[in-house]
C-alpha positions in Angstrom: -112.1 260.2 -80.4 -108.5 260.1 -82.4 -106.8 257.1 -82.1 -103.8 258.7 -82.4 -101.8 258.0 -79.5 -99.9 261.3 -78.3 -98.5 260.0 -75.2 -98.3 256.2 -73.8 -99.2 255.0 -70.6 -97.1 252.7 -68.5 -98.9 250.4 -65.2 -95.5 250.7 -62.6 -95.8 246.8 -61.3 -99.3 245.5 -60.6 -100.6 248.4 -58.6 -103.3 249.6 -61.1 -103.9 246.6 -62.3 -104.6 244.9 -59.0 -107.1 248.0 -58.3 -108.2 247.3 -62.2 -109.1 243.9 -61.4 -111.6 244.8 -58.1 -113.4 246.9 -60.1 -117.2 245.9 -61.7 -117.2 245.8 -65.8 -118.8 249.5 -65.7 -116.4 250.8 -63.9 -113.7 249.2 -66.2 -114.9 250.4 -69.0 -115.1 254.3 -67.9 -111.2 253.6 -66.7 -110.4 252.4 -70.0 -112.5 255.4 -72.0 -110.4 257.6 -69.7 -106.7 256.1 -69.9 -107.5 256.3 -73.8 -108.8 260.0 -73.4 -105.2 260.7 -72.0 -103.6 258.8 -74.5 -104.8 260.1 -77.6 -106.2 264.1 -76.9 -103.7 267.1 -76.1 -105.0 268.9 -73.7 -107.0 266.8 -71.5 -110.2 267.8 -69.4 -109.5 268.3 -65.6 -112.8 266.2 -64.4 -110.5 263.4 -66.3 -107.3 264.5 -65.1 -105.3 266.6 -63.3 -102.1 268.0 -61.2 -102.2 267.3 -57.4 -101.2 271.1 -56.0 -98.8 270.3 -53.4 -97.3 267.4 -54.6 -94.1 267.5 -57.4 -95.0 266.0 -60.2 -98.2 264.0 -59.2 -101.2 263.6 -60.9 -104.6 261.9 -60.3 -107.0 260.2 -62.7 -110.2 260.9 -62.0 -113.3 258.3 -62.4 -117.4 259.0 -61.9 -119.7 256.2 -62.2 -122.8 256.6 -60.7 -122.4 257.9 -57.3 -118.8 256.5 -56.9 -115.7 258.0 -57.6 -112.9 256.7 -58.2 -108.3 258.1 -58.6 -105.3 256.5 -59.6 -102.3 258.7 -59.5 -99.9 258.6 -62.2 -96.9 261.2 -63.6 -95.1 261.6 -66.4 -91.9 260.3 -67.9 -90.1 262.0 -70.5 -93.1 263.6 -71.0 -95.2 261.7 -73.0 -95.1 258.2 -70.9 -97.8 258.3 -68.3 -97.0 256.0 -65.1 -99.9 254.8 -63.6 -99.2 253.8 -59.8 -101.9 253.5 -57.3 -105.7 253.1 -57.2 -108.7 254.2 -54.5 -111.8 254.8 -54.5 -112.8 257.9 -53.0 -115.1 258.2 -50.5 -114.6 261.5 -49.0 -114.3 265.1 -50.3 -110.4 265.2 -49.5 -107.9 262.8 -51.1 -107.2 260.5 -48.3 -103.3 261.7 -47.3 -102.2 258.0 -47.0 -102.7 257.7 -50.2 -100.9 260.8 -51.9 -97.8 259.4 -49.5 -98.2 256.0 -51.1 -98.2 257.6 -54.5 -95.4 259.9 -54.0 -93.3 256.8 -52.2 -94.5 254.7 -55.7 -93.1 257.3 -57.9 -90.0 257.4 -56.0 -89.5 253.9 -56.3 -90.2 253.9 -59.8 -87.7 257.3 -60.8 -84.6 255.3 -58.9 -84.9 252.1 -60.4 -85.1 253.9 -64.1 -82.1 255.3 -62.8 -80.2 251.6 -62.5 
């Protein structure tokens, strides 16, 4: 993989990094292979990522280890910053709605206080 990184990736407050920190050393290391998949390659796989339809601007990292899987949604910034906001794991075949509506309220949050 290029190191060459094409886009940068920002953690809004703690919130992926308080999931980050929950998670077991394998599990790490598959989120940190990812986030660098996303920095560094154009056009990036959608079993690594990809747009939530019906949302505006959403996105979800996706994570397999094993039998678990694992999202943390994120969206862009200027285009090439990724913001990472919150993290589940998934334990159902549809995204749990609370927490699309905790993403979407996160990326609120985070768009009006770039305003300030």
């Amino acid at each position: 993989m290029d190191n060459k990184f094409i886009r940068n990736i920002f953690y809004y407050k703690n919130y992926y990094l308080d999931f980050f920190e929950k998670l077991n050393p394998e599990t790490k290391k598959k989120f940190n292979w990812t986030l660098q998949l996303i920095a560094t390659i154009e056009k990036v796989p959608e079993k690594y990522f990809k747009h939530l339809t019906s949302t505006k601007g959403l996105f979800e990292i996706r994570v397999e280890v094993g039998t678990n899987i694992f999202r943390v949604f994120c969206c862009f910034d200027n285009g090439k910053l990724v913001i990472l906001l919150n993290g589940f794991q998934k334990k159902s075949q549809k995204t749990p709605p609370n927490e699309i509506q905790l993403a979407e309220k996160l990326m609120k949050e985070y768009f009006e206080e770039q305003k300030k």
